[in-house]
N, C-alpha and C positions, 0 to 999 in steps of 0.2 A: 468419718473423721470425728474428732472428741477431741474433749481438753481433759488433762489427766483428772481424775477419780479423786479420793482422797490424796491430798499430796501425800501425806506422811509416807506413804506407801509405794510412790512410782517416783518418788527420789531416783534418776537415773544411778546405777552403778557408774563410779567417774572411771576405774578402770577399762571399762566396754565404750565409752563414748567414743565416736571415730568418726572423721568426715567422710561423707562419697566423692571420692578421686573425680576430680574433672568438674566437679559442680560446685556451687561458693560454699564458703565454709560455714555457714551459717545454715545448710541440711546436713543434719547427722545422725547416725541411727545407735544406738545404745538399749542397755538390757535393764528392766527395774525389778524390784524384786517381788513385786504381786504379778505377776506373768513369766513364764516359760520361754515368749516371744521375744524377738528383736521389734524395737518399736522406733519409729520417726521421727525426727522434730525440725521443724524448718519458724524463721519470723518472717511475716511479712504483715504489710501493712497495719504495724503497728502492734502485732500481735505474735503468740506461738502460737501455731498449728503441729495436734501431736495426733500418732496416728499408731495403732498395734498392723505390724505386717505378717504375723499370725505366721510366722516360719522361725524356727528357729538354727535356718542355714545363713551364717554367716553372709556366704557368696549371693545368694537369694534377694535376703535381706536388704542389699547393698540393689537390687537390679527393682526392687519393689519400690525403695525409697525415690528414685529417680522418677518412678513413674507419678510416685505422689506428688514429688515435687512439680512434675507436670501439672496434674491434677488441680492443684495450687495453684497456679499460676494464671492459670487460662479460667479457675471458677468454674469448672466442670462439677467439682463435688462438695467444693465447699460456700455450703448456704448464707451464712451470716457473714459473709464480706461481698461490698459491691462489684459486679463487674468492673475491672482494670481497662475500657474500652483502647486507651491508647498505652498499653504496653506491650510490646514485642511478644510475646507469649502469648498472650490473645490475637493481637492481629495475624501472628504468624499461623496457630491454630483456626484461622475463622477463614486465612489462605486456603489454608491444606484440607478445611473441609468442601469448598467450592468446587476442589477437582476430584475429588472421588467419585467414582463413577463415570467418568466423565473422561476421556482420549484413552492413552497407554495406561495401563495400571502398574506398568512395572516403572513409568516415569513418576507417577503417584508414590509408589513405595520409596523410590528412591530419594527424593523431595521430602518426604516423610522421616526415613533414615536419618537423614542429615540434619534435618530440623533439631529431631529429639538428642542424636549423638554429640552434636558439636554447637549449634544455632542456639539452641535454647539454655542451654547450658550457662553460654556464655553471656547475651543478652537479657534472658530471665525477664524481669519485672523492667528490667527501663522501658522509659519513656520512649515509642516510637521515634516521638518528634525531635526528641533532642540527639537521635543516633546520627554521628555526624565523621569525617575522613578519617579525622584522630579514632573512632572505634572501630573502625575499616581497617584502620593499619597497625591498633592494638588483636583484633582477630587474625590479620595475616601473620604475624609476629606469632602469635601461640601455635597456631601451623604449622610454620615453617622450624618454631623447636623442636614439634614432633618430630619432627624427618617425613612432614606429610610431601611426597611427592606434586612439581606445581599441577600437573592436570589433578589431582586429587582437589588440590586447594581450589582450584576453578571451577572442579564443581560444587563446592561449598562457597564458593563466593557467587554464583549463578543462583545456586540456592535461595542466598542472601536479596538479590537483587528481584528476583520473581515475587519479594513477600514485601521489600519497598515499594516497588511499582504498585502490586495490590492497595496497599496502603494509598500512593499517590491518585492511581485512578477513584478511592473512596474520599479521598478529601482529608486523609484526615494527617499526612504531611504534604507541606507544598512543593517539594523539589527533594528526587532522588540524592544522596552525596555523591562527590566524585570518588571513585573504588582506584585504587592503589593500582600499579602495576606488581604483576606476579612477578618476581624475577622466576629467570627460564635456566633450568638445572639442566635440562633436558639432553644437553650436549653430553654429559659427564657421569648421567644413569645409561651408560650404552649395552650393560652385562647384566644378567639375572643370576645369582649364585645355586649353585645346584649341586647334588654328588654327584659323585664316581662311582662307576658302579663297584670298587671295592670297596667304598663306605658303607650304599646300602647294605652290602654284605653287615658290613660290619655294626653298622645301624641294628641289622637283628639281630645280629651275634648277643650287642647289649640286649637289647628290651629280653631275648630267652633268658640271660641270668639276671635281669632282674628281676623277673617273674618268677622264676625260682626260690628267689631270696625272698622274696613279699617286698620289695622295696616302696615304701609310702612314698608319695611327694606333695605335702601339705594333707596329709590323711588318708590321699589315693593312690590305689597302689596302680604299680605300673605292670599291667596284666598284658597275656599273650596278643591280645588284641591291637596292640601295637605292631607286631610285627605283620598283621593278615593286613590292616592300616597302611603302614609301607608298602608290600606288596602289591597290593590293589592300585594306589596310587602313581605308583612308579610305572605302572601298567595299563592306567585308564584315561592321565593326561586330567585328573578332575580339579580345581581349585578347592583349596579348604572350604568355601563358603557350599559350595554344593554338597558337604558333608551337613549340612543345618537340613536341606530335605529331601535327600537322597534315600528314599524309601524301598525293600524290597518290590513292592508293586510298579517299582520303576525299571528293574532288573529282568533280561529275557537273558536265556543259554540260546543260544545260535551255532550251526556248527557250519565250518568250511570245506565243501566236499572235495577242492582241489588242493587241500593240503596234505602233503603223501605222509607226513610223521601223525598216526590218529592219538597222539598224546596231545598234540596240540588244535587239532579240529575245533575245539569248543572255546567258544568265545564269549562275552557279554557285550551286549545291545543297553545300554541306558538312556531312557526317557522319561529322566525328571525335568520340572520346571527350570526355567533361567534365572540364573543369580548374580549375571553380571552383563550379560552380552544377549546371543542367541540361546534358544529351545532346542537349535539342530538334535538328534541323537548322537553319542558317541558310540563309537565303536572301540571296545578296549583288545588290547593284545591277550593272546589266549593264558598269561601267567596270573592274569588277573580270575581268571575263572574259577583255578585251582585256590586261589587266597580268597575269594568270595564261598566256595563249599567250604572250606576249613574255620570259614568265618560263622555260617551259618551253622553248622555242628556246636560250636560253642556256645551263642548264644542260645540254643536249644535248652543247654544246662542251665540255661540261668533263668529260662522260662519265655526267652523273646525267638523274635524268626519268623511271625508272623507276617502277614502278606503288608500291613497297615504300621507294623515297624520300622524302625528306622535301620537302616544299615548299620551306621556307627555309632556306638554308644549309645543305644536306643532306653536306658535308665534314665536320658537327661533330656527329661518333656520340655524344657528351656534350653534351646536351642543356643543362645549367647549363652549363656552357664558352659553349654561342651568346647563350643569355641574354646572360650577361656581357659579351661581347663584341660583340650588335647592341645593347644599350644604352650601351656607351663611344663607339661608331663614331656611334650617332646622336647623343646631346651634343655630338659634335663636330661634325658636320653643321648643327646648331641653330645652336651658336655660330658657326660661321664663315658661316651664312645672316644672321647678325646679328638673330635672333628672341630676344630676351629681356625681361624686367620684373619690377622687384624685386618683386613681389606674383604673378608665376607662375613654374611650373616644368616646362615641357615634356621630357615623355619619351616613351618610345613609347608609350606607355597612352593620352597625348594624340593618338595617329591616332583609338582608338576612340572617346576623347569627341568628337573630329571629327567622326565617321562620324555617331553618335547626334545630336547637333548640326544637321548639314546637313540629316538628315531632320524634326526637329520645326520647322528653317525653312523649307525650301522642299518637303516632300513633303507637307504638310496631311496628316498618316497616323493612323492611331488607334492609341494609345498602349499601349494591351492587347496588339494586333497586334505592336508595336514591341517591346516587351518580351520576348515569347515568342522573338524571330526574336532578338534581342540577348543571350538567354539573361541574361537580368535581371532585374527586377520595376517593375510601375508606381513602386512608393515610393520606388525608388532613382532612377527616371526625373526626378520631381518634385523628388526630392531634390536629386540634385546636377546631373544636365543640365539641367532646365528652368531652374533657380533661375539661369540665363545668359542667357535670352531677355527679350528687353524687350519691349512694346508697339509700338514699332516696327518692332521683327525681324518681327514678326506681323502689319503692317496689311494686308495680303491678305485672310489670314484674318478679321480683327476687319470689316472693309469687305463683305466676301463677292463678292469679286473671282476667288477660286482657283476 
């Protein structure tokens, strides 16, 4: 980290100057004209701290400055400003390093996640001691604009409260605040929005011509790979987030010897890490097999496929980068398939309520079973996918015709 060079020369362009969404406005990243780079600039304590993020990807740029701004904060890297002992970004960094190593690592990452995504963001440099109800109920308030659902907010309020107590048991506030009650939505998210399976259809219909046409969306185009994406998804039961490390070295061909059609014998076995729940393996339905070979030929051309690649979009070694980027690409795919209703909201989450979906209609499957392979539980089953199915989705079953 550095203070700029000659000024005359790293004069930000005022054109490029631009805030990082979600962080105070006072870190921005902008372009000068002796560098090629996008570079930093945050005040604190009394000073600017400016920084080259040495990319010159917009979207990069933007994922690098947060982390500086971390950096910043807590006095990891920058030498000539005192440790901040009692602000929120220190004590909550001084938290999060006590447990590493140390119980669940997947409670660690999580704890971690949320610190950096939402906690730190929002508290930065304040004073531990003076966080008090009023910022409790100014944090549940930015939440709850999201559309963060409440168990989401609760674990970001749990978050919250694990890095006060640290704080309390070190002495250095004397008493936890009282934390807000969450109002409880919970009654009135009863449905997960999903396709039909005439949309999927229709879902690839689009992404083939738009692939065809090279259609860009923000400079990326919307290539075949979308549709092998749907495919797979619709058929594996996977959450977007398991697409962050969903590795071929996690991928086995398995085949079922008492299935009489040998088109469909061939299945896939996945055992990547947990991204949200359990490790269980999945078991995907055999249509996914056929979209996983179709997938790997492709990326062959492009020079990936390797055992140590990533499945999807294995070009984007920043994993929140793909995120970002196959959920803008799919919204636009939705939209111009012309799937929408003012009372849903498809995103790629909606392939797996698809997936879950198709089996409690047409697979007659036992739900215990379904759950385990789904990496989910019966109560979320009933909860939000069943609560979709009608009487008539089911008269197979009700009839005893299946």
């Amino acid at each position: 980290m550095s203070e700029f060079p000659a000024k005359s020369r790293v004069n930000p362009h005022k054109e490029t100057i631009e805030q990082v969404p979600g962080y105070p406005s006072k870190l921005k990243i902008f372009k000068v004209p002796c560098s090629r780079y996008y570079w930093a600039r945050v005040y604190l304590s009394g000073r600017y701290q400016v920084k080259s993020l040495k990319t010159e990807n917009r979207q990069e740029a933007l994922n690098r400055a947060k982390k500086f701004y971390e950096d910043a904060l807590v006095n990891i890297k920058v030498g000539f400003i005192s440790p901040k002992t009692q602000s929120f970004a220190y004590v909550g960094k001084a938290f999060l390093t006590t447990l590493k190593g140390i119980g669940n690592p997947r409670l660690h990452y999580d704890d971690n996640y949320r610190f950096k995504k939402v906690l730190l963001p929002h508290f930065g440099e304040k004073d531990i001691r003076s966080i008090n109800h009023s910022d409790l109920l100014n944090l549940l308030q930015k939440l709850t604009l999201r559309n963060y659902a409440p168990s989401t907010i609760s674990k970001y309020m749990v978050g919250l409260r694990k890095i006060l107590k640290h704080a309390a048991n070190n002495e250095i506030i004397d008493r936890i605040p009282e934390f807000p009650r969450i109002p409880n939505r919970s009654s009135f998210l009863t449905k997960r929005d999903y396709f039909e399976r005439s949309e999927i259809k229709l879902l690839i219909e689009t992404v083939e011509k738009l692939s065809i046409k090279n259609v860009l969306v923000r400079g990326i185009p919307v290539s075949i790979e979308f549709k092998y994406l749907i495919q797979f998804m619709v058929n594996s039961f996977l959450r977007p987030s398991d697409l962050r490390v969903l590795k071929h070295i996690h991928v086995h061909t398995l085949e079922n010897a008492n299935q009489p059609n040998e088109n469909y014998r061939k299945f896939l076995l996945l055992k990547h890490p947990a991204t949200k729940t359990t490790d269980h393996d999945v078991v995907t339905m055999p249509e996914a097999h056929a979209a996983y070979i179709h997938l790997v030929d492709f990326h062959k051309t492009l020079g990936y496929g390797k055992q140590d690649d990533y499945v999807f979009f294995p070009q984007y070694k920043n994993r929140n980068t793909m995120i970002g980027t196959l959920g803008r690409i799919f919204r636009f795919i939705v939209k111009t398939a012309g799937i929408s209703s003012e009372t849903e909201q498809h995103t790629v989450y909606s392939l797996r309520h698809s997936a879950i979906m198709f089996r409690l209609q047409m697979g007659n499957v036992d739900v215990l079973k379904l759950d385990r392979n789904d990496r989910t539980s019966v109560q979320m089953i009933e909860r939000f996918y069943a609560s979709r199915l009608t009487n008539i989705m089911a008269i197979n079953v009700i009839h005893g015709t299946n």
